[in-house]
KEBA-650292 format. One record per residue (C-alpha): x, y, z; residue in three letters; residue number from 1. Coordinates in nm, 4 decimals, padded with zeros to 6 digits. Example, Ala and Ser with C-alpha at 12.3 -4.5 7.8 and 13.67 -1.06 7.14 Angstrom:
2
> c1, c2, c3, type, seq
> 01.2300, -00.4500, 00.7800, ALA, 1
> 01.3670, -00.1060, 00.7140, SER, 2
! end
This chain:
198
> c1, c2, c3, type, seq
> -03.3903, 02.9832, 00.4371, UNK, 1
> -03.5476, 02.6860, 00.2608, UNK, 2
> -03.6533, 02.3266, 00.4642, UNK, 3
> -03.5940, 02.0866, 00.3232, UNK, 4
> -03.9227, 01.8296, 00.3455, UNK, 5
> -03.9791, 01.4600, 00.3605, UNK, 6
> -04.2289, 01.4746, 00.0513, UNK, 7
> -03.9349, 01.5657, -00.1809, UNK, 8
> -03.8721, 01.3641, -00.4235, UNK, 9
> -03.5364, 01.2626, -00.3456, UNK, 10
> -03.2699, 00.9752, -00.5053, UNK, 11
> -03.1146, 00.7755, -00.2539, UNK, 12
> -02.8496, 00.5562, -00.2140, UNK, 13
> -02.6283, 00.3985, 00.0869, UNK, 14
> -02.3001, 00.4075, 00.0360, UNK, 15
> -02.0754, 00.1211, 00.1179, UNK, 16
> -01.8692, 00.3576, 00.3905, UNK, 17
> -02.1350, 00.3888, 00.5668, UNK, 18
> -02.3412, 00.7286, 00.4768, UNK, 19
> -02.6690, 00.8039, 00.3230, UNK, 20
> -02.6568, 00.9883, -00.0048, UNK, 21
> -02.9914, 01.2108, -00.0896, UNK, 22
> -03.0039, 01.3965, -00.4035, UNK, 23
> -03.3038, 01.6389, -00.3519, UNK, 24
> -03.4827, 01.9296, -00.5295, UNK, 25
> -03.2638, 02.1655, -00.2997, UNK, 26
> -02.9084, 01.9634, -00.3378, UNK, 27
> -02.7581, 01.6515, -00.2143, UNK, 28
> -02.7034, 01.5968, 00.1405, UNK, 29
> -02.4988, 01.2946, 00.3010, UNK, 30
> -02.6442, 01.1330, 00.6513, UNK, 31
> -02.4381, 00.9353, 00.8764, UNK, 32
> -02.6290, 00.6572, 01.0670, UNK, 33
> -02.4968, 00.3678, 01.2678, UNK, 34
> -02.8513, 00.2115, 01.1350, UNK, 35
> -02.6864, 00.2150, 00.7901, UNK, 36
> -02.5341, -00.1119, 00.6339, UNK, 37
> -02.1574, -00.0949, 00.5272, UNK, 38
> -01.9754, -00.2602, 00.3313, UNK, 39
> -01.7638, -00.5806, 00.4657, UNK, 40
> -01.3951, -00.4849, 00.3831, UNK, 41
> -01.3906, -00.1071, 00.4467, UNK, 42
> -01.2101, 00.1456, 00.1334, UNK, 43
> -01.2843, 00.3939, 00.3400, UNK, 44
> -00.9812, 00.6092, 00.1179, UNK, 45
> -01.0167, 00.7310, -00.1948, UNK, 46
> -00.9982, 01.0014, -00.4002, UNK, 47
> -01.1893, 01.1751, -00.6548, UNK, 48
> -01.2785, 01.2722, -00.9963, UNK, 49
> -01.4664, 01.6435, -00.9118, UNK, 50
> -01.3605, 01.9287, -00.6831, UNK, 51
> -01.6759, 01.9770, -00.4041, UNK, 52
> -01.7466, 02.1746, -00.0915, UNK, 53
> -01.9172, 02.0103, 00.2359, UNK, 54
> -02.1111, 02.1847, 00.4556, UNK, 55
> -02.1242, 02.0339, 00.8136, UNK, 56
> -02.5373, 02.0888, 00.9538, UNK, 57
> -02.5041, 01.8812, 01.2072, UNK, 58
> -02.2359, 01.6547, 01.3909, UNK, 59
> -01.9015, 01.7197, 01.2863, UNK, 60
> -01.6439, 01.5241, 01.0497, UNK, 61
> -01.2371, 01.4032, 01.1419, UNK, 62
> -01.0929, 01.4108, 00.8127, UNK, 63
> -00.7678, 01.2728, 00.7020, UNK, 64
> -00.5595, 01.3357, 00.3913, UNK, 65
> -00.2887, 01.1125, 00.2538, UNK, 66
> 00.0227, 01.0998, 00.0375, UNK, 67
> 00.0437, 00.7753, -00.1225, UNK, 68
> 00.4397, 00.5596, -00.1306, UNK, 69
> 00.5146, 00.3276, -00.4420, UNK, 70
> 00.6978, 00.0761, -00.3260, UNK, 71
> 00.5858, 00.1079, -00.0426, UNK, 72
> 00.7579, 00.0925, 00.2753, UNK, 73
> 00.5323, 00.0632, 00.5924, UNK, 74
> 00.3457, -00.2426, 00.7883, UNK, 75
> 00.0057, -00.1413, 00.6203, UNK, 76
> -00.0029, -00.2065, 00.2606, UNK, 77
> -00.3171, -00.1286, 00.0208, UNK, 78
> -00.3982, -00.2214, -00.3718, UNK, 79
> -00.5490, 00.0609, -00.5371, UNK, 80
> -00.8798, -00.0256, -00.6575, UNK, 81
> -01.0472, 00.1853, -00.9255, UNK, 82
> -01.4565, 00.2363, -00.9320, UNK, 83
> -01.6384, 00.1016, -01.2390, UNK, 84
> -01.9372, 00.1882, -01.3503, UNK, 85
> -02.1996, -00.1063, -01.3648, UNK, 86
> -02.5658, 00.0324, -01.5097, UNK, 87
> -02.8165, -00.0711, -01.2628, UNK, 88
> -02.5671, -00.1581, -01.0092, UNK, 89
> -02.3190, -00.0444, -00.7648, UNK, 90
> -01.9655, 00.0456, -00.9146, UNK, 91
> -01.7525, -00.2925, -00.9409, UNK, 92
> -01.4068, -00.2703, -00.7427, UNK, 93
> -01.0940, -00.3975, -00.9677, UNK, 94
> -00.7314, -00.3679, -00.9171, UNK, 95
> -00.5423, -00.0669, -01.0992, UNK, 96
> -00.2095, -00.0545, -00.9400, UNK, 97
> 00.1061, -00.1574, -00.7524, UNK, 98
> 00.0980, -00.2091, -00.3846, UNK, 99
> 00.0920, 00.1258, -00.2039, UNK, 100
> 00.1781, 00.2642, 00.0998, UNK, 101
> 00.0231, 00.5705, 00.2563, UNK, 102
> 00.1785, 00.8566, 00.5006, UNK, 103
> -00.0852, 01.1209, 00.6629, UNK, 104
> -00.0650, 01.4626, 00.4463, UNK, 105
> -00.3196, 01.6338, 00.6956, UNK, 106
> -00.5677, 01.5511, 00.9714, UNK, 107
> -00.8338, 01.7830, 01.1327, UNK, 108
> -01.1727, 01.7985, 01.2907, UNK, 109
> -01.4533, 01.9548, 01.1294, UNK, 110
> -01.7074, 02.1199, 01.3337, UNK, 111
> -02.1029, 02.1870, 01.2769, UNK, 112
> -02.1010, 02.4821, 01.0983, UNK, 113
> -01.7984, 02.4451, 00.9120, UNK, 114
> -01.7064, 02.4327, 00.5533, UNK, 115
> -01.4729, 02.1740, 00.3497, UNK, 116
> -01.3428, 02.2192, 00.0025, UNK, 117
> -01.1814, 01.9220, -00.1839, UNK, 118
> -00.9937, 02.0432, -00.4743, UNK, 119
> -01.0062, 01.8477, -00.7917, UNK, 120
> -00.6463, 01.6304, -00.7235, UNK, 121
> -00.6296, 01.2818, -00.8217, UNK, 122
> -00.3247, 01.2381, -00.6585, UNK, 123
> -00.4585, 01.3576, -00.3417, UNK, 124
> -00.7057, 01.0898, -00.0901, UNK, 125
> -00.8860, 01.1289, 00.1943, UNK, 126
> -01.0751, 00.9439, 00.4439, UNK, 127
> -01.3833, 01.0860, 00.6344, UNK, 128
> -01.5151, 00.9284, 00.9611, UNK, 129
> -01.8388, 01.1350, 01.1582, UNK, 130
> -01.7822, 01.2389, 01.5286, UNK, 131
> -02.1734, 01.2324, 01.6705, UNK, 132
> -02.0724, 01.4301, 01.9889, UNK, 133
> -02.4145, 01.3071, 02.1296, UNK, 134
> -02.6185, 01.3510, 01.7580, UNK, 135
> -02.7932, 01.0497, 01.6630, UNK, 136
> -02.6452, 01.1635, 01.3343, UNK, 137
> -02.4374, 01.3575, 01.1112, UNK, 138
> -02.5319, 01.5471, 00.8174, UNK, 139
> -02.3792, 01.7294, 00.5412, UNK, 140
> -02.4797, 01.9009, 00.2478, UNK, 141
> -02.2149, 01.9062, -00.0498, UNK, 142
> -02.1903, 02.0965, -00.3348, UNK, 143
> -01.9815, 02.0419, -00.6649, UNK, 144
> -01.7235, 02.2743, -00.7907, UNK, 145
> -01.9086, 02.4584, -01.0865, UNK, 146
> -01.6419, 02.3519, -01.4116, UNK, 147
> -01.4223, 02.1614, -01.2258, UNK, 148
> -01.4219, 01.7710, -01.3148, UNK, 149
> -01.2471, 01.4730, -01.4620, UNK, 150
> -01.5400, 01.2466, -01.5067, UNK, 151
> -01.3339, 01.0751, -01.7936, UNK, 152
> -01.1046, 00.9444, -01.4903, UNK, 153
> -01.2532, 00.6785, -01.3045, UNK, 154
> -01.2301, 00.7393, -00.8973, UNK, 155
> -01.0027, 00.4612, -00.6658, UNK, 156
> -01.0175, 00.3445, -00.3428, UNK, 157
> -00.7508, 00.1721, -00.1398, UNK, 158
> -00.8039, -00.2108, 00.0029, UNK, 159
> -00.5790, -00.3165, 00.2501, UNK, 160
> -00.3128, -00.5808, 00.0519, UNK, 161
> -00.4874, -00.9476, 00.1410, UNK, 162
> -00.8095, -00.8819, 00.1609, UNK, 163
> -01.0839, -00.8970, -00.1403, UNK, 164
> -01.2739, -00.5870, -00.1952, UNK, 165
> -01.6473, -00.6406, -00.1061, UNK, 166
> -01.8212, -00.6038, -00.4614, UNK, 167
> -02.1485, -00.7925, -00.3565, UNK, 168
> -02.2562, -00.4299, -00.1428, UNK, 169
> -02.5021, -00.2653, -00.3522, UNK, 170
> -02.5983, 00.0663, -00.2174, UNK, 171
> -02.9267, 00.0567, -00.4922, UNK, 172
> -03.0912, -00.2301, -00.2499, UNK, 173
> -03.1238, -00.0661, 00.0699, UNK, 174
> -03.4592, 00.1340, -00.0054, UNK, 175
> -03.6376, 00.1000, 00.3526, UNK, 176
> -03.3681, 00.1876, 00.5676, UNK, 177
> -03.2415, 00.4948, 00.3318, UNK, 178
> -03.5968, 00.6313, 00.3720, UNK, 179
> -03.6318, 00.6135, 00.7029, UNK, 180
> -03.2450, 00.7890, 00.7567, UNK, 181
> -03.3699, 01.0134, 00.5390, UNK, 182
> -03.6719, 01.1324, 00.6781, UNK, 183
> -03.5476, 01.0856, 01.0331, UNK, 184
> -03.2477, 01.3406, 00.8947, UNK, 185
> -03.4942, 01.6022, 00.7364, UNK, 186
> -03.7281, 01.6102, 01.0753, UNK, 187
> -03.3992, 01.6176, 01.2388, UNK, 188
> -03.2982, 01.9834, 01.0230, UNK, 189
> -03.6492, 02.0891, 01.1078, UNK, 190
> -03.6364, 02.0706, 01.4243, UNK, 191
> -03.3087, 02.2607, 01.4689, UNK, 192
> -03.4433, 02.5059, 01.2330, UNK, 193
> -03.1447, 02.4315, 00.9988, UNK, 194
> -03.2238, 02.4396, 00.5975, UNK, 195
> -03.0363, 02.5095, 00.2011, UNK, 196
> -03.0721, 02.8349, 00.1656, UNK, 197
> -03.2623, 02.9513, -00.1123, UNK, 198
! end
């Protein structure tokens, strides 16, 4: 077993749903805080362009998979938004589709100790909320798919039709509170004797 310490060197960022992303020496973890800034209008679905694997430390996840409807046919309708790259900058939200509609593939609770693999399925989104079940926070540590990828394919979220996606977030500006999450998050593993292994 390996701890993790607060005197790695670690990239961080806060991403606009809500979650702490650390890329360490040891991996990347992902820390859910209520101290953490969000963005505005949620696109809290989305898919992506890798296959990865989630390991739940501590807290647990609800996780929801969805089928998405063109035309769609429902009360809640959502513009598909696709993820650009901006250098220096958070990715820039812009519209990349019809109205859709979406219909719940799967749904299911993910407990601490548990493992999640995504496949790589562009066709296939997801949502991901953290259950604290009296943790101050939840933490995951994810891992890619070795080979499996479609970087050239750019990842999209879903904004609910109406509403303007919140492009101003930019989870590069939030330095103070990601490093005291993070730290907070690696006494946290410590203390629970919880670790990567080696």
């Amino acid at each position: 077993m390996t701890i993790l310490l607060t005197t790695d060197k670690a990239q961080l960022r806060v991403h606009g749903n809500g979650f702490l992303q650390a890329v360490t020496s040891l991996g990347k973890i992902h820390v859910w805080d209520n101290r953490l800034p969000r963005q505005k209008v949620p696109s809290t679905i989305h898919n992506h362009n890798h296959g990865f694997m989630s390991q739940i430390m501590i807290g647990g996840l609800h996780m929801t998979e969805y089928t998405l409807w063109c035309p769609p046919i429902a009360d809640t309708v959502y513009i598909p938004h696709q993820c650009v790259p901006r250098k220096g900058k958070d990715t820039l939200l812009e519209p990349s589709g019809p109205p859709v509609a979406t219909t719940n593939r799967r749904e299911f609770w993910l407990e601490q100790g548990s493992e999640y693999t995504f496949p790589l399925n562009m066709r296939l989104y997801h949502q991901v909320e953290p259950v604290y079940k009296h943790e101050r926070m939840v933490i995951t540590r994810v891992t890619g798919i070795p080979s499996i990828g479609n970087e050239k394919e750019l990842p999209t979220v879903l904004v609910r039709e109406g509403c303007e996606p919140d492009n101003d977030f930019d989870r590069y500006t939030f330095d103070d509170i990601a490093r005291v999450v993070y730290e907070d998050a690696v006494t946290l593993l410590c203390e629970r004797k919880l670790g990567f292994r080696g």
